[in-house]
N, C-alpha and C positions, 0 to 999 in steps of 0.2 A: 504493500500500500504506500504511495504516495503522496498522501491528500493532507493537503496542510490550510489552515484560515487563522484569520486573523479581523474577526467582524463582528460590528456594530450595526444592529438595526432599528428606525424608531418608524412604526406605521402606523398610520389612523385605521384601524381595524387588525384583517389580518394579511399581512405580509406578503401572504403564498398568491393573494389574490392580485394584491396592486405590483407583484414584479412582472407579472407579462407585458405590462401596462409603460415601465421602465426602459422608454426606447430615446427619450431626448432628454438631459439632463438641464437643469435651471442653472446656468452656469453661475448669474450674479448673485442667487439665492447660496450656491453651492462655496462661491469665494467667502461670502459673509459667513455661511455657518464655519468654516474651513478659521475663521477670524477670530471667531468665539471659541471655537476650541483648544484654540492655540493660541491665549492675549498677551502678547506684548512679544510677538517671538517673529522674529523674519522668515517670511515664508515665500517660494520663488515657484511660480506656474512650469513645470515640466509637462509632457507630453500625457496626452488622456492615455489612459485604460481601460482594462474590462472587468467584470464582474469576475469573468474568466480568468486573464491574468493578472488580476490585483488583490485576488483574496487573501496572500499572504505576502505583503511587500517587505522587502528588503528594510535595513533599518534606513532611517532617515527620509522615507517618502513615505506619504500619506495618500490614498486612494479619497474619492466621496463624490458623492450624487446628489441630489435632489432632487425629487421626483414628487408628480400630482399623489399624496398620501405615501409616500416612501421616503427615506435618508437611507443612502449606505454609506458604513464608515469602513475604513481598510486601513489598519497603520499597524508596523511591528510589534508597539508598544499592548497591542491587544493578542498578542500570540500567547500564547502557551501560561496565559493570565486566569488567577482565579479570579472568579467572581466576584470576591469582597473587595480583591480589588483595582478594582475598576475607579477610571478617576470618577469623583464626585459629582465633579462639574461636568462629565462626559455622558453621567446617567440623567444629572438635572438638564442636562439641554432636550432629553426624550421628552419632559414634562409633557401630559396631557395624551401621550401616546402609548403605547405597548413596543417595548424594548426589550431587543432581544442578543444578545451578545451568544455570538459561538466561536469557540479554540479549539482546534486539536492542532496533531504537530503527529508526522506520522514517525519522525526520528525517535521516540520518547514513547510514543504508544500516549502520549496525552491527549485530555480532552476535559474542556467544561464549558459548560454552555449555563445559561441563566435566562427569567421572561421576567419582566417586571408590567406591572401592571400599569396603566394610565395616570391612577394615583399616585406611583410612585412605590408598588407593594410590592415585595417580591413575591413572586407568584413557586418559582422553581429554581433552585439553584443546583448544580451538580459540578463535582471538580473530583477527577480522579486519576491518574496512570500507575504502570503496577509496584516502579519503585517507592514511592509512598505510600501506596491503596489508595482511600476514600477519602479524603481533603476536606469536602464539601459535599452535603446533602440534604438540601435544606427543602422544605415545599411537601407537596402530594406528590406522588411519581407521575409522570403525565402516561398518555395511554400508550403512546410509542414503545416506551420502556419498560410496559409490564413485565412483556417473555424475555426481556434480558436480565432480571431482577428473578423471575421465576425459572432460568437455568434453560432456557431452551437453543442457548445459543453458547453453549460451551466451546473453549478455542482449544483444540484438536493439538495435540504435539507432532510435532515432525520427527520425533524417534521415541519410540518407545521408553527410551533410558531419560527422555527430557522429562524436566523440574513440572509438574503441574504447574498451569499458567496461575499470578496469584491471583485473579477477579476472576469472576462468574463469567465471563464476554469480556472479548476483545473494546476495547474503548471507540478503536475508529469503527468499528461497525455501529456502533450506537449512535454516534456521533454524523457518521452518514445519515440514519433512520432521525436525527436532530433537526440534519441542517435541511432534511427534504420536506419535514412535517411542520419545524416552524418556522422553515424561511422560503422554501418552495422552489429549491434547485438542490440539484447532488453535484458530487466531484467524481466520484469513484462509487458510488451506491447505486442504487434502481430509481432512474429517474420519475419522480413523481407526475401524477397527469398534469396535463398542460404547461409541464416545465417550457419555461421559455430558453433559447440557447443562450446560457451565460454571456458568450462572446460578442453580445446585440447590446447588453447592459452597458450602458459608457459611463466613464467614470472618471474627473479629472485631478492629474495630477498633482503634486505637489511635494517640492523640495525643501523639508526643515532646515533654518539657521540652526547654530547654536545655542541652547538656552544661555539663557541672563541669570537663571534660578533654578536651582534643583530641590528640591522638597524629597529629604532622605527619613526613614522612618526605621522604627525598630524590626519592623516586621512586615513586609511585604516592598516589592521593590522600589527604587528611588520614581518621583515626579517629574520629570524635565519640565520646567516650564508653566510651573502649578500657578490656577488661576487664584484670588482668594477665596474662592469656594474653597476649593480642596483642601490650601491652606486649615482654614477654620474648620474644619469639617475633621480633620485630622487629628486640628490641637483637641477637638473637644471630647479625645479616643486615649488621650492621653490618663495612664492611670486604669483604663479598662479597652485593655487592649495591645494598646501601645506604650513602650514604656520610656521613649524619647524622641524626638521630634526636631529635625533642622533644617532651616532653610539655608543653602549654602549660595552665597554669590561670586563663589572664586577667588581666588587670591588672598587665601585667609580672611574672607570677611563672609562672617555667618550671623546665624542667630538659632540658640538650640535652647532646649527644655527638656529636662525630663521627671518623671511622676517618681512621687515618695516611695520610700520602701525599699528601694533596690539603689545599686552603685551610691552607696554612703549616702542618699538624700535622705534625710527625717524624713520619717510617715507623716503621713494627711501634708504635706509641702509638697512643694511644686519649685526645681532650679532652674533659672534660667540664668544663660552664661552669651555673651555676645563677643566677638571678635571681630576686632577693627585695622586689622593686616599684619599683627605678629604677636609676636611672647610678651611683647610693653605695653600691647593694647587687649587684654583679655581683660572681661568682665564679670561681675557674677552678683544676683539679688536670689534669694526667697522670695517665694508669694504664698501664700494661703491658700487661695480660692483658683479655679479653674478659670476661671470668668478675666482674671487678673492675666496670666497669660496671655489669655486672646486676645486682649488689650495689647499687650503688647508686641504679639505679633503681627495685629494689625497696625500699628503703629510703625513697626518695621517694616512692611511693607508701603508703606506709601510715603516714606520718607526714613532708609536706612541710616541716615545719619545724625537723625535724631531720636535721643535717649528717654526723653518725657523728662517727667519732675519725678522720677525714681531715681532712689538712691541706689548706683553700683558700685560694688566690690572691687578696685583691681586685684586682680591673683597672676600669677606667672607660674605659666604651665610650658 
């Protein structure tokens, strides 16, 4: 198998219906939304795509459409991603739709896919490959996945002497039966009816700058480029969830935080340490309240060179 994605979808109903429909993209609809997903980050028009050959782009390009009831989104950064996480701001831009994100990666045997509801609910989440098992399994099983849940699709060894495989089902065959049932095309599975040919789907371009910001977390991989949605959405995981938090802007200039309890910070505290481009310019305050971080991360972001009326620590580290 070599069936790989890397996709975001957000449709005013359902999906399978409005992609036949996906034959001429909004391109000035598709720049803006391509704007908001990506704010403040230089971004350079490269040559369209397809649904076809864009579902798993290389890192540093980003696929996407607009379309009458359809968004498709294509970018690295959504490969082989779990569900939780997903940036913030890339789920609130679905608002008011039903969004639908599917992974797999046929290198890894992975795969997760997720449906969130129009309000914003998660309907289903699933994240699994077999070096870890089960990641993520959050929701009712949809109907797709009964018979791989109830063993009907056991993965067969190629020698006798081979390790029983460790899940019930191969990943990418589910993951095929995912992306035919809730997105309404295959890669390598049994094309679903009235599949439209992928390769009709167009899909424009686009070449990432460098970020300005990277949003790095304890637990799940770094942000490039994080809007302050994500920002705030992150800090406020801090202590349940996450147990540090930094915005880095390069050249030793950051801004980090992390929750009481662990790495020498007192319980129920919250540190935040700021760095202003070496070992003479490190910072450091307590806060109490969570509320008080956000405060000050949003204050770092919209002007890093100011500290507010909080008193900081120097320390040399």
């Amino acid at each position: 198998m070599g069936a790989k994605t890397a996709l975001l979808i957000y449709a005013e109903g359902d999906a399978r219906r409005a992609l036949p429909d996906a034959l001429q993209l909004d391109r000035a609809a598709t720049d803006a939304l391509v704007a908001r997903l990506l704010p403040g980050l230089d971004v350079v028009p490269v040559g369209d795509g397809s649904l076809d050959s864009a579902v798993n782009p290389p890192a540093g390009l980003l696929y996407a459409g607009v379309f009458p009831g359809l968004t498709i989104i294509c970018d690295a950064d959504l490969g082989e991603i779990r569900p939780a996480d997903l940036r913030p701001s890339w789920l609130a831009e679905g608002s008011g739709r039903r969004v639908i994100l599917h992974s797999m990666h046929s290198g890894s045997d992975f795969l997760g896919f997720a449906v969130w509801t129009a309000d914003g609910t998660q309907e289903r989440a699933l994240c699994l490959n077999p070096a870890r098992g089960i990641v993520e399994d959050h929701g009712n099983r949809l109907p797709f996945e009964q018979s791989y849940w109830a063993g009907r699709h056991p993965v067969e060894p190629d020698d006798e002497d081979d390790e029983p495989y460790p899940l019930p089902f191969h990943p990418l065959d589910l993951g095929e039966e995912a992306l035919a049932a809730l997105c309404g095309f295959a890669i390598e599975g049994t094309p679903p009816d009235g599949m439209p040919d992928p390769d009709l789907v167009p899909l424009a371009g686009y070449r990432r700058g460098a970020p300005k910001l990277t949003l790095e977390r304890s637990h799940g991989r770094p942000i490039p480029q994080p809007s302050a949605l994500d920002v705030e959405s992150q800090v406020q995981r801090l202590g349940d969830g996450l147990d540090y938090l930094i915005v880095d802007r390069g050249g030793e200039h950051y801004l980090q935080a992390a929750a009481g309890g662990r790495h020498d910070v007192p319980a129920r505290k919250f540190q935040v340490e700021r760095r202003e481009g070496g070992p003479d310019r490190h910072f450091r305050c307590e806060v109490d309240a969570l509320e008080e971080v956000a405060q000050i991360f949003r204050g770092y972001l919209e002007d890093p060179d100011d500290r507010g009326d909080r008193t900081w620590e120097q320390i040399w580290l």
